[in-house]
C-alpha positions in Angstrom: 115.4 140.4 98.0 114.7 138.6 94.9 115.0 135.2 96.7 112.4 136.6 99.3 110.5 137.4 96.6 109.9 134.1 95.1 109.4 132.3 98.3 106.5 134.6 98.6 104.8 134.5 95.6 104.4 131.0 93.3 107.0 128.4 95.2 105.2 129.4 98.4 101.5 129.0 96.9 103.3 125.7 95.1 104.1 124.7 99.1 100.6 125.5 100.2 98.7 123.9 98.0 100.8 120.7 97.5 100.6 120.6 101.9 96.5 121.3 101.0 96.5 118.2 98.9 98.3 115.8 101.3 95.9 116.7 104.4 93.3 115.8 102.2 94.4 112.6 100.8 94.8 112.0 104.6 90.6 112.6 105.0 90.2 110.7 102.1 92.2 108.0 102.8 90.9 107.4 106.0 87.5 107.7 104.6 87.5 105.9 101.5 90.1 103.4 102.4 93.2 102.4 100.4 91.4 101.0 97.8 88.8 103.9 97.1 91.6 106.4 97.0 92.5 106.6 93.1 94.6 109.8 92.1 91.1 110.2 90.7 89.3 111.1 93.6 92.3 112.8 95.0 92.4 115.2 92.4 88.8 115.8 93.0 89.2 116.5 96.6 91.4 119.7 96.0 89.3 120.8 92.6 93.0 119.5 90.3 92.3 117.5 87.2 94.6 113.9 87.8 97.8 115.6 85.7 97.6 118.7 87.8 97.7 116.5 91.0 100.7 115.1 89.8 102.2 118.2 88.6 103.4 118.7 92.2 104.5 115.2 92.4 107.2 113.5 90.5 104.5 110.2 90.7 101.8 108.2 92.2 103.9 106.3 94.0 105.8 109.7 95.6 102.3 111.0 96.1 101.3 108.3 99.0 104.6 107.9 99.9 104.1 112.0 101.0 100.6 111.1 102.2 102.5 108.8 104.7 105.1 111.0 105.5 102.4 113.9 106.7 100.3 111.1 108.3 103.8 110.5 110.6 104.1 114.4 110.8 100.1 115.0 112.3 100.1 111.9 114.6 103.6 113.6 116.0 102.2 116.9 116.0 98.6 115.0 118.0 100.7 113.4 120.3 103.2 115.0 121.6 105.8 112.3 120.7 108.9 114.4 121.0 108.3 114.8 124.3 110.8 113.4 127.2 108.6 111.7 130.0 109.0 108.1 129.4 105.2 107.6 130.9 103.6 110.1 128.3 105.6 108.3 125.6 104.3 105.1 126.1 100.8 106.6 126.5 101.2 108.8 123.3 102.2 106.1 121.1 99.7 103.4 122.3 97.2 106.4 121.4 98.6 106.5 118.0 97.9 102.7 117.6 94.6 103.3 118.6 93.8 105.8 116.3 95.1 103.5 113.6 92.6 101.2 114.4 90.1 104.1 113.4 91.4 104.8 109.6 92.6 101.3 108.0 92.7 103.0 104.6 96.1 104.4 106.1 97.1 101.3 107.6 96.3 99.3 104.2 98.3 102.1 102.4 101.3 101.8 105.3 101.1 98.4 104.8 101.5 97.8 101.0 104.1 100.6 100.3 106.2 99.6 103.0 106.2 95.8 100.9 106.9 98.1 97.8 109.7 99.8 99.2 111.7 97.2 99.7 112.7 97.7 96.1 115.8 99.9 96.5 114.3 101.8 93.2 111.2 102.7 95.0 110.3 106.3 95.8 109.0 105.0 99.2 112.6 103.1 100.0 114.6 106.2 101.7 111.0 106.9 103.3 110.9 103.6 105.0 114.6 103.6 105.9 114.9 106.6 107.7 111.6 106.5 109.4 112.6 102.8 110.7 115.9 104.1 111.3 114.6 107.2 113.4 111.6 105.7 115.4 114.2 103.0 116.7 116.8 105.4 117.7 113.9 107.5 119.6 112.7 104.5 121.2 116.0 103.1 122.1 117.3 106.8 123.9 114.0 106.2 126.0 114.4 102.2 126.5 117.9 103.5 127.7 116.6 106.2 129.6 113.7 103.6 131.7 116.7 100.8 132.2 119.2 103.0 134.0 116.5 103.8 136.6 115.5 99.8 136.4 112.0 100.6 134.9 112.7 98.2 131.7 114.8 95.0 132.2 118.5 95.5 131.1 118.5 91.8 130.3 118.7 92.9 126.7 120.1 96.4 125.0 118.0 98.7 124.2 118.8 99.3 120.8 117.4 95.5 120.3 114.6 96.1 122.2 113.9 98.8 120.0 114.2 96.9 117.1 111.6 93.9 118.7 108.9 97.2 119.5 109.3 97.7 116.1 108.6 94.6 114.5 105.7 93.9 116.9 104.0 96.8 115.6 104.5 96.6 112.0 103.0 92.8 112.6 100.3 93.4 114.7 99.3 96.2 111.9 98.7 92.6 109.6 97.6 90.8 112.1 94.6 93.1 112.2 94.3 94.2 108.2 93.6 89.8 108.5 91.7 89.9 111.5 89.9 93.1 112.4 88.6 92.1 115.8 92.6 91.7 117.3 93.1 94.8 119.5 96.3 96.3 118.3 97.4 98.5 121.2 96.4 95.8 123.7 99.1 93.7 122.3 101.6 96.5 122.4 100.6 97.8 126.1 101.2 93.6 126.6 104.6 93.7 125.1 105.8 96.8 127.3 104.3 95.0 130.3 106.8 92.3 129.6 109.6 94.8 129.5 109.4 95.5 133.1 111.6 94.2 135.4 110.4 91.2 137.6 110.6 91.5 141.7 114.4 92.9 142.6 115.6 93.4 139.0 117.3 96.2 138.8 117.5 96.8 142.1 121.3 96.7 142.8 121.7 99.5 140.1 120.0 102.1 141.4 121.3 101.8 145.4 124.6 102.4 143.9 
């Protein structure tokens, strides 16, 4: 009872109000940019003073790594992108790219923390792991999924496939932070083309 107690009175208000301040970094962000985004202006978003922003996290840098970390958790939420039709997936994500291409303040923050991170030390390190980790295991199980019907060549495994997706769109996101006019999800929808099977691929497999 006691437990129930204080998840309902000042850890839960503590969880709502650290939640408030990360969906509006997200606003701010996006309208700001990465740049225009101090902890400053932050703070002043959800009425906080700069230390009481950071009373709920441990630092700056674990503040945008959680910014980040809800972005991921909306754009999931938007697009369905647990769901199993390999069509919608494709179409879901190439949406998320596209939206991208509407708030670079989050693609300038993506950007330079993911360079940060690479520092084992880094609050942002585990963040980047596990989310690189987890979108390539989602995307293989549906690369997998598409070659055994003979929808995506089987030339090469899926899990390297997954890995290629990966780093295509992690570059194309500095491809377009250098050149604003390159059509991000254009490339991408290019790459998946290229995935498909050419005439008769494939086609031995499924009359089996």
């Amino acid at each position: 009872m006691a437990e129930q107690q204080r998840l309902r009175g000042p850890y839960a208000k503590g969880v709502a109000k650290r939640d408030e301040i990360l969906e509006r970094a997200l606003e701010v962000i996006a309208r700001e940019g990465y740049r225009g985004a101090s902890v400053k202006e932050l703070a002043e978003a959800v009425g906080l003073s700069q230390a009481g922003l950071l009373h709920y996290f441990d630092s700056k840098e674990e503040l945008f790594t959680e910014i980040l970390r809800k972005r991921d958790e909306v754009d999931i939420a938007e697009q369905d992108l647990v769901g199993d039709e390999p069509a919608d997936l494709r179409a879901a994500y190439l949406a998320v790219i596209r939206h991208n291409a509407e708030v670079p303040g989050l693609v300038q923050l993506f950007a330079r923390l993911s360079v940060d991170a690479t520092d084992p030390a880094h609050p942002a390190h585990r963040f980047f792991i596990e989310r690189g980790v987890g979108l390539r295991t989602f995307f293989a199980s549906a690369i997998a999924d598409r070659q055994a019907t003979g929808a995506i060549t089987d030339r090469i495994d899926a899990d390297t496939l997954a890995r290629i997706v990966h780093a295509v769109v992690d570059g194309m996101q500095v491809q377009w932070m250098l050149e604003p006019d390159v059509d991000m999800a254009a490339t991408v929808e290019a790459l998946f083309e290229l995935l498909s099977p050419a005439p008769g691929e494939g086609v031995s497999r499924t009359s089996n």
